[in-house]
C-alpha positions as CSV (number, residue, x, y, z in Angstrom):
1,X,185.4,85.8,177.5
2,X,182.7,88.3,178.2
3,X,184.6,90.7,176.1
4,X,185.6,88.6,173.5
5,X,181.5,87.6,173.1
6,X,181.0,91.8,173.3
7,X,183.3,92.1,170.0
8,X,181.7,88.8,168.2
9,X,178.3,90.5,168.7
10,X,179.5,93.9,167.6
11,X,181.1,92.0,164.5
12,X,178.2,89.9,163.8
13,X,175.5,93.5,163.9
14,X,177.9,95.6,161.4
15,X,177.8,92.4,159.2
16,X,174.2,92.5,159.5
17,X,173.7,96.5,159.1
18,X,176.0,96.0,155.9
19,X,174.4,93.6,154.5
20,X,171.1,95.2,155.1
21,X,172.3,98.1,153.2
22,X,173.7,96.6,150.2
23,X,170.2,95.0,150.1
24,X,168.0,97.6,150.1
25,X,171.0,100.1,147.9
26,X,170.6,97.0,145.1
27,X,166.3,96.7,145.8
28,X,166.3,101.0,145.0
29,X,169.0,100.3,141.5
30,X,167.5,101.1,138.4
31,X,167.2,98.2,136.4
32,X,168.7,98.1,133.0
33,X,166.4,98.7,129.6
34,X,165.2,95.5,128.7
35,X,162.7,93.9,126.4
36,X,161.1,90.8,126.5
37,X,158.8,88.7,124.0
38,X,156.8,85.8,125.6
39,X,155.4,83.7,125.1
40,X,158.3,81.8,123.4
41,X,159.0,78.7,121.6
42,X,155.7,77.7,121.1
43,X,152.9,78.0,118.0
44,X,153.1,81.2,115.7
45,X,149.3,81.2,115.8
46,X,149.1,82.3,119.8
47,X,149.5,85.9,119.9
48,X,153.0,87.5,121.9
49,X,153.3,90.1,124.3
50,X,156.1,92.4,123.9
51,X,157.1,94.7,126.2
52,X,159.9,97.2,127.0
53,X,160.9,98.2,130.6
54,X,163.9,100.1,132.4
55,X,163.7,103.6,130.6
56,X,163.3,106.9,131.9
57,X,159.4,108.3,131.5
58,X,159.0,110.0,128.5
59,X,161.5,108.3,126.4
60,X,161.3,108.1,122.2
61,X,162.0,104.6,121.7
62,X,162.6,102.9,118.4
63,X,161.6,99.1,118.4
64,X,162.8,96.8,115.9
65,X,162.5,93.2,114.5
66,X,164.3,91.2,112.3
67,X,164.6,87.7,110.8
68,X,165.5,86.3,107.7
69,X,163.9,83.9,105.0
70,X,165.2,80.6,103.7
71,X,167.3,82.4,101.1
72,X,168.7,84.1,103.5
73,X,167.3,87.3,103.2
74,X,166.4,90.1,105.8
75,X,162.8,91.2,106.4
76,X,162.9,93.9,108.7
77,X,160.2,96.1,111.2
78,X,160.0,99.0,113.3
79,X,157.8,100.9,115.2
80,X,158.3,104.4,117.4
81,X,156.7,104.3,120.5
82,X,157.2,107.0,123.7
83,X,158.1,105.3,127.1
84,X,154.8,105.5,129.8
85,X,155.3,107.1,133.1
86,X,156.9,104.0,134.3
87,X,159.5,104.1,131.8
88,X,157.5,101.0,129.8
89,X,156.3,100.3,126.3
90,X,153.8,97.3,125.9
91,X,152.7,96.8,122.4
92,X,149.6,95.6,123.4
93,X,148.5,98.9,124.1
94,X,150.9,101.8,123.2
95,X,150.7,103.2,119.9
96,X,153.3,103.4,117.1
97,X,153.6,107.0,115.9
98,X,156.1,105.5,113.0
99,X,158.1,102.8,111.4
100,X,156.6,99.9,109.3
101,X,153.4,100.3,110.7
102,X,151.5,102.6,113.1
103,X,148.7,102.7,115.8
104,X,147.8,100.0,118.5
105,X,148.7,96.5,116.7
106,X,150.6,93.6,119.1
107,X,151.0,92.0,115.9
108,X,152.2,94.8,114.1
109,X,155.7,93.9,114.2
110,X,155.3,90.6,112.5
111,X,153.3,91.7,109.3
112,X,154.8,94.6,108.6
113,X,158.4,93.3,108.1
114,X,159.4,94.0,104.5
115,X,162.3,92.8,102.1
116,X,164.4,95.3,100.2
117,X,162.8,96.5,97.0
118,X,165.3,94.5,95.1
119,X,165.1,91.3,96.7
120,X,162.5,88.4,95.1
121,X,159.7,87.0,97.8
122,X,160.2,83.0,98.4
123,X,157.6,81.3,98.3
124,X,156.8,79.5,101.0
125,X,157.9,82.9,102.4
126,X,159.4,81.7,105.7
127,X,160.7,78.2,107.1
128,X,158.5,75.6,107.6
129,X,159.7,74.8,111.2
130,X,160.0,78.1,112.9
131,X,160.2,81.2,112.8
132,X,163.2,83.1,114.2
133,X,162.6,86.9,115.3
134,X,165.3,89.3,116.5
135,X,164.0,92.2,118.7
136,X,165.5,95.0,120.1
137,X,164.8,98.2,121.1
138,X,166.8,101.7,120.3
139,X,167.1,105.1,121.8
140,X,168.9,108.5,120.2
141,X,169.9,105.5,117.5
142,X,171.4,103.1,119.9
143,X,170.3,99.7,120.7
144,X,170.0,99.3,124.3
145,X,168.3,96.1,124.4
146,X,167.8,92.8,122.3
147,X,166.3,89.7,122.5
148,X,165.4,86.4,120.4
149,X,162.2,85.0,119.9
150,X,161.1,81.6,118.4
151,X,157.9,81.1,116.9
152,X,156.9,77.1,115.9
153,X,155.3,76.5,112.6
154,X,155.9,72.7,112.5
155,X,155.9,70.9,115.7
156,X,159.5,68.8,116.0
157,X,157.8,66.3,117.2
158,X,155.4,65.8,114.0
159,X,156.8,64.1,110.8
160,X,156.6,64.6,106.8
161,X,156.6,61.9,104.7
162,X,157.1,62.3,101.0
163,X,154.7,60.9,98.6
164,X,154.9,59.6,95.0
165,X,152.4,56.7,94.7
166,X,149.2,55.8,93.6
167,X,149.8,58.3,90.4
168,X,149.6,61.2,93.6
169,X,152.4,64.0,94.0
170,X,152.7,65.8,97.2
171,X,153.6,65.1,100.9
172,X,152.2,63.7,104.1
173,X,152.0,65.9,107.3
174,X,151.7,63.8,110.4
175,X,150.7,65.4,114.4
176,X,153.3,64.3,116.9
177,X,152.4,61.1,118.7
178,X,151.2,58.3,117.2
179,X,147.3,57.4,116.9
180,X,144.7,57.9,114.5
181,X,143.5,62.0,113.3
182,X,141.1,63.3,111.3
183,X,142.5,64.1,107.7
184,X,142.5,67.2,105.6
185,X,143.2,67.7,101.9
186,X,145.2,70.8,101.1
187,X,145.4,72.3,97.9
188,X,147.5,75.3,97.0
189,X,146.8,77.7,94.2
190,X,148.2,78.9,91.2
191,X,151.6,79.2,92.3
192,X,151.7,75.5,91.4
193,X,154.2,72.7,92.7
194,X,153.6,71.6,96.8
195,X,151.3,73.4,98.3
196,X,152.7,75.7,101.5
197,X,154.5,73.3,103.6
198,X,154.1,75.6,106.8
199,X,150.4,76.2,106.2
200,X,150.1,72.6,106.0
201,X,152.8,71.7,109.0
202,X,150.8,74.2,111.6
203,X,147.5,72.5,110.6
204,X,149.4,69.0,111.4
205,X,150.3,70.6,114.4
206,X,146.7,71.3,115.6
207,X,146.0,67.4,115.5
208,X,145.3,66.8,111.4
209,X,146.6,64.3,109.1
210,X,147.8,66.9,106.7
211,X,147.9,65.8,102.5
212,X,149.8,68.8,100.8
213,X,148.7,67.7,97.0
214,X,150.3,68.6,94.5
215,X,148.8,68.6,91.3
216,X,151.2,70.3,88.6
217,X,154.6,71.5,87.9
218,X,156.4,68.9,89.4
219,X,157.9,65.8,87.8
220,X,155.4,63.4,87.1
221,X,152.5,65.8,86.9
222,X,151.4,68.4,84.2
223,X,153.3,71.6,83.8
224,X,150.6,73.7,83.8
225,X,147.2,74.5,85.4
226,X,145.3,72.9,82.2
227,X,142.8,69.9,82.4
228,X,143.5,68.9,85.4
229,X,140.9,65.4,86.1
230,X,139.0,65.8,88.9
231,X,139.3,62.3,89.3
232,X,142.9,63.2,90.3
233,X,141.8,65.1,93.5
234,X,139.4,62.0,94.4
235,X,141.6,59.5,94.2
236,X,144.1,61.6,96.3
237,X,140.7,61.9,99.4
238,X,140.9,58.3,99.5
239,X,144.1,57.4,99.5
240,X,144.3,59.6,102.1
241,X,141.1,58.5,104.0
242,X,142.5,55.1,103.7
243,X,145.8,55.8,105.6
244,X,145.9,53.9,108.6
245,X,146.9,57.2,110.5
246,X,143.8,58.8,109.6
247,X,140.2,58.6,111.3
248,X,137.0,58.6,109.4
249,X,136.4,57.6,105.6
250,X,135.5,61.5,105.1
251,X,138.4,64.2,105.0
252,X,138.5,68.0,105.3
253,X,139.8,69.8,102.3
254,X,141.0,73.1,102.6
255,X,142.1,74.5,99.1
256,X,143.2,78.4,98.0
257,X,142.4,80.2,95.0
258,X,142.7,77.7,92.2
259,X,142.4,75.1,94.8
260,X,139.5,76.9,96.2
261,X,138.3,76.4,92.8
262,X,139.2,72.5,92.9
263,X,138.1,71.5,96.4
264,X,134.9,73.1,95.9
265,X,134.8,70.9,92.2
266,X,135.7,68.0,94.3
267,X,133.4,68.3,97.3
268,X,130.6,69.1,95.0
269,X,131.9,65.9,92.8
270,X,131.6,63.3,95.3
271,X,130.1,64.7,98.6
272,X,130.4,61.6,100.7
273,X,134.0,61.5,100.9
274,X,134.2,64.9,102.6
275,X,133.4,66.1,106.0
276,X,134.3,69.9,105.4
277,X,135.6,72.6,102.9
278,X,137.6,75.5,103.9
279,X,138.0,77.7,100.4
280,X,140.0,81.0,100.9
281,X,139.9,83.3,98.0
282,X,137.2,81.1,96.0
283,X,135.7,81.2,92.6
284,X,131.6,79.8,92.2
285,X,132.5,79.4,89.0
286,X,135.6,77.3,86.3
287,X,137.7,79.4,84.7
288,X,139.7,78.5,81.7
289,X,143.2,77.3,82.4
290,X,146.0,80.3,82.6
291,X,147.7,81.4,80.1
292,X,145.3,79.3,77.3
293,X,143.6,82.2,75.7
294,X,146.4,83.0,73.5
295,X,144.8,80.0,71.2
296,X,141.8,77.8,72.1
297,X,141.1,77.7,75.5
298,X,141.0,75.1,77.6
299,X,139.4,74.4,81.0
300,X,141.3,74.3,84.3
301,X,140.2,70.6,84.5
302,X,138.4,67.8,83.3
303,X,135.8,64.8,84.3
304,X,136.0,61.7,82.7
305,X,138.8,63.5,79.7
306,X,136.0,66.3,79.2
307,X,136.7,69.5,80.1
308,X,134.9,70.9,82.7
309,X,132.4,73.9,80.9
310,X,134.3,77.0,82.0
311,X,133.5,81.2,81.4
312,X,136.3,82.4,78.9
313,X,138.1,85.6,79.9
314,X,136.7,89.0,78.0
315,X,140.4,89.8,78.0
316,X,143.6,88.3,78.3
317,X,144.2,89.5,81.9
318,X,147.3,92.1,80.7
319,X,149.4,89.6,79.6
320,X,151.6,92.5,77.6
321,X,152.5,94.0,81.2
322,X,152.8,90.7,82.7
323,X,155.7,89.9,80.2
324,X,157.4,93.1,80.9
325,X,157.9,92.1,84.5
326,X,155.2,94.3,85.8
327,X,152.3,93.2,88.5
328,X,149.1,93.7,87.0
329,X,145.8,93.3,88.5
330,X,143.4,90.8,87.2
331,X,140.1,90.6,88.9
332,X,138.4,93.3,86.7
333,X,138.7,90.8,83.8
334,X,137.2,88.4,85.9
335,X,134.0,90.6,86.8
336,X,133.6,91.7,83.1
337,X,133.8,88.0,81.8
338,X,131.0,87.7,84.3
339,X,129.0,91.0,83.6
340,X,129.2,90.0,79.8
341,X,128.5,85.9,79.7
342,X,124.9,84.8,79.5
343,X,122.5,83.4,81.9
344,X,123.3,79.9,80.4
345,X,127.1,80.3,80.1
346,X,127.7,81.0,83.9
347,X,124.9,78.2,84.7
348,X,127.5,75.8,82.5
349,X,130.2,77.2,84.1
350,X,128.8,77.0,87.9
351,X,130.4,74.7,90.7
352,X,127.4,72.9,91.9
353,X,128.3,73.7,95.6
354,X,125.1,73.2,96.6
355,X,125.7,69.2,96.3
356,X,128.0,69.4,99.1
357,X,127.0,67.9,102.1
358,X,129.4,69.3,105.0
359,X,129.5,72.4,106.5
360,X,132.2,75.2,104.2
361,X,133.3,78.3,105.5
362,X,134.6,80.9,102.3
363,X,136.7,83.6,103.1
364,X,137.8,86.1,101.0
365,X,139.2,90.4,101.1
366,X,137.0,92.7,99.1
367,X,140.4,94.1,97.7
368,X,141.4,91.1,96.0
369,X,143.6,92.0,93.1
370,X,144.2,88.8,91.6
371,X,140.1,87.7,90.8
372,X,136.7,88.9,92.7
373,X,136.5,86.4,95.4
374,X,134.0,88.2,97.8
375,X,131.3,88.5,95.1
376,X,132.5,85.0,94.0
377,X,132.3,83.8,97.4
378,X,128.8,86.0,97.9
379,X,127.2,84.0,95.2
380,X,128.5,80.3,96.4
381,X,127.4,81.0,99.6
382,X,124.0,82.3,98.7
383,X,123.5,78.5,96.6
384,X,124.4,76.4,99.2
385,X,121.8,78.4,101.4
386,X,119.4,77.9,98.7
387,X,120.6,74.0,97.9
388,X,119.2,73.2,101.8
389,X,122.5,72.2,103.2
390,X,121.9,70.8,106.6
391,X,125.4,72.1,108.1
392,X,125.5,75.4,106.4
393,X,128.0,77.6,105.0
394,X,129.6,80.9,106.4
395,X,131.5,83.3,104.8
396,X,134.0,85.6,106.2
397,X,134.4,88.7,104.3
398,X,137.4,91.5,105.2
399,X,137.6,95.0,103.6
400,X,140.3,96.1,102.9
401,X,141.8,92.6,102.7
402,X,143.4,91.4,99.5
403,X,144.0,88.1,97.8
404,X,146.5,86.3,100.6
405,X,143.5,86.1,103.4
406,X,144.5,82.0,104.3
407,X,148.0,81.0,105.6
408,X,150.1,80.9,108.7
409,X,149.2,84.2,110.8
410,X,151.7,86.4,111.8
411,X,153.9,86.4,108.5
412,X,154.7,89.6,106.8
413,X,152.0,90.6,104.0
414,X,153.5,93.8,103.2
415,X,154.9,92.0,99.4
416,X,151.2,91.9,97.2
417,X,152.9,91.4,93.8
418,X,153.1,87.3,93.6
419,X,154.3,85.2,90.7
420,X,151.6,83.5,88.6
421,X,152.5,81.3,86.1
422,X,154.4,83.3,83.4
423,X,153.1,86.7,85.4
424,X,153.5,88.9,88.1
425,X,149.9,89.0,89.7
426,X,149.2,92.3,92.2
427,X,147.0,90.5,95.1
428,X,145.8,94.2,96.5
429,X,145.1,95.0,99.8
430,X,146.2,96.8,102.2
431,X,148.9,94.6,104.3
432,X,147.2,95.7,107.7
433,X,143.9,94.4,107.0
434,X,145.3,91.5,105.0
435,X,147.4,90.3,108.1
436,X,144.1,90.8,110.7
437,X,142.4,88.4,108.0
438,X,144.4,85.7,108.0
439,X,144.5,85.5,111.7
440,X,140.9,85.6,111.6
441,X,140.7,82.8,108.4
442,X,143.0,80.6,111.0
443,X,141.1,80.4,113.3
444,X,138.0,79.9,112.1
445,X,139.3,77.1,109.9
446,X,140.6,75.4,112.5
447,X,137.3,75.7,114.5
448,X,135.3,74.1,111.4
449,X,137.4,71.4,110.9
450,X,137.6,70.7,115.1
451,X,133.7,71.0,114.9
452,X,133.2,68.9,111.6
453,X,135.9,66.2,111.7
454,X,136.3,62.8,114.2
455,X,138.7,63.6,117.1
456,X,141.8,61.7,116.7
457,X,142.9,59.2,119.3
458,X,146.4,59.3,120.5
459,X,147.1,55.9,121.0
């Protein structure tokens, strides 16, 4: 027996030893190169770490995304980092020497993904649910490491309900749960039709009764941006303030461009029905509608079946490129119409923003192709501080920054050249600084309307 316990111990201490070994020969293995994105799954406005680990120090590194719009269609980054003394990359911190974009930029993966030269841009340009982004990293031309990342626009949970009633177009963005929220008004621009459904889904998703309006080239609505009432975009405020989802009997509106140009009309039409305006890439003034100058013009809209007094155009905006297929830019007409009109032709054509009585934040990129919308934005802001209004107004202004400063953040702003009407339109800017505004521009609409509007109540 004593012997055969002798052997069982001696069995039972090599077992051990072994083990031991194998543990501490697999603790000193190498890991594999790996790369990982996190967080994932959740909103495409909070910021992602990406990091690659497992290389040898010193390594040149090729990192690469890739997803694909709803047509199907590749956009494509990359950037070329060398591997730290730990054999890492973090694109927090490490700089790209190359690729799509270059220096320190965490986001610079995501904005800098571009679409063959002969491909069209979608518009919306991504899916309004999510976001789907391949990564992988690549040494001496070989990918060593992938991974997938999902980035929410629209929370599953949320719903969108179509509308056509009431004489209104558009559709109904609702926060997941059910309750009462605070409602916003969103108006696209010039593009025409709905306005973004993922700007307007990730604005549901922060806890807003979203109303995407439509307000023409759709059926049922006018074909073109021309004397559009204003009574249109009122009646649309309170039908929405009167939805039984929604909080309040004043609404946010938050309206781009042309429907910069509109909400600001609106708010300044009827202030009580408003609690805040959020006008990217804004005009002070009406301009006549697109594409009218070819005859008599006509305004973009009307009160009571007048047209609203607008400044006419010096020029016709290079409508002879625009018909060749070319982008052209367009805010030097703009800016002349204004250097040439008289003291009483931009007073009739001003948008009294100075009758609005909630707080507005303008934003707008000082390399705005399309119109001027920083000295635009300059001179609205500068008559609502004279008008006395009690919650003020703010104005964010980027250099560099072109037309596309609102949106979802994080989508690629490297394609300027955007349809407009019967026109290509260049929207300028350089995509970097473009894609740093509209983070910004999210943000800070988000904390206006938080800060303005009645909390909802999940019920």
């Amino acid at each position: 027996m004593h012997s055969i316990e002798l052997m069982r111990m001696s069995i039972g201490m090599a077992c051990a030893v072994a083990l031991l070994l194998a543990g501490c020969s697999a603790h000193h293995e190498a890991p594999g190169p790996r790369i990982t994105a996190t967080p994932d799954g959740v909103s495409i406005a909070i910021p992602v770490d990406v990091v690659v680990e497992g290389l040898a120090a010193g390594d040149a590194v090729r990192v690469w995304a890739r997803t694909y719009d709803r047509r199907g269609q590749a956009w494509e980054s990359s950037g070329e980092f060398v591997t730290d003394g730990v054999g890492q990359v973090d694109l927090s911190t490490a700089a790209s020497t190359g690729g799509t974009y270059t220096g320190v930029d965490p986001h610079g993966l995501f904005w800098s993904m571009r679409l063959a030269d002969d491909q069209p841009v979608p518009y919306p340009m991504m899916d309004a649910d999510d976001v789907v982004v391949r990564l992988g990293v690549d040494t001496g031309g070989v990918t060593v490491a992938s991974t997938t990342l999902r980035r929410v626009v629209r929370d599953p949970a949320g719903q969108v309900l179509p509308v056509a009633e009431a004489g209104l177009v558009g559709d109904l963005y609702l926060p997941p749960g059910s309750g009462v929220w605070p409602g916003v008004l969103l108006l696209g621009g010039g593009e025409g039709g709905r306005p973004d459904p993922a700007y307007a889904s990730l604005l549901a998703a922060q806890g807003y009764v979203v109303f995407g309006l439509a307000y023409f080239g759709l059926p049922g609505l006018p074909d073109s941006l021309a004397r559009i009432p204003v009574e249109y975009g009122l009646s649309a405020a309170r039908w929405l303030a009167d939805r039984p989802e929604v909080s309040g009997d004043r609404v946010g509106v938050v309206g781009t461009a042309k429907g910069a140009e509109y909400g600001l009309l609106l708010a300044s039409s009827e202030p009580s029905r408003f609690a805040a305006v959020v006008a990217h890439a804004p005009s002070d003034v009406v301009w006549p509608a697109p594409g009218s100058t070819a005859g008599t013009p006509v305004s973009s809209w009307t009160r009571a079946d007048d047209d609203v007094p607008f400044l006419r155009w010096v020029s016709s905006r290079g409508a002879s490129s625009a018909a060749a297929g070319q982008a052209v830019q367009s805010a030097e007409s703009y800016e002349q119409a204004v250097e040439a009109a008289s003291r009483w032709r931009l007073a009739a054509a001003r948008v009294h923003v100075e009758q609005i009585t909630g707080p507005v934040l303008f934003t707008s990129g000082q390399a705005d192709g399309v119109w001027p919308s920083a000295p635009q934005a300059q001179r609205a802001l500068s008559s609502i501080e004279a008008g006395g209004n009690p919650y003020g107004a703010r104005l964010l202004e980027f250099p560099g920054a072109g037309h596309l400063v609102g949106g979802v953040p994080d989508l690629p702003t490297t394609r300027t050249a955007i349809p407009y009407g019967p026109a290509v339109v260049e929207a300028g800017g350089d995509p970097a600084a473009t894609a740093a505004a509209v983070r910004e521009t999210f943000a800070a609409t988000v904390e206006l309307l938080r800060t303005a509007m009645p909390r909802g109540r999940v019920q």
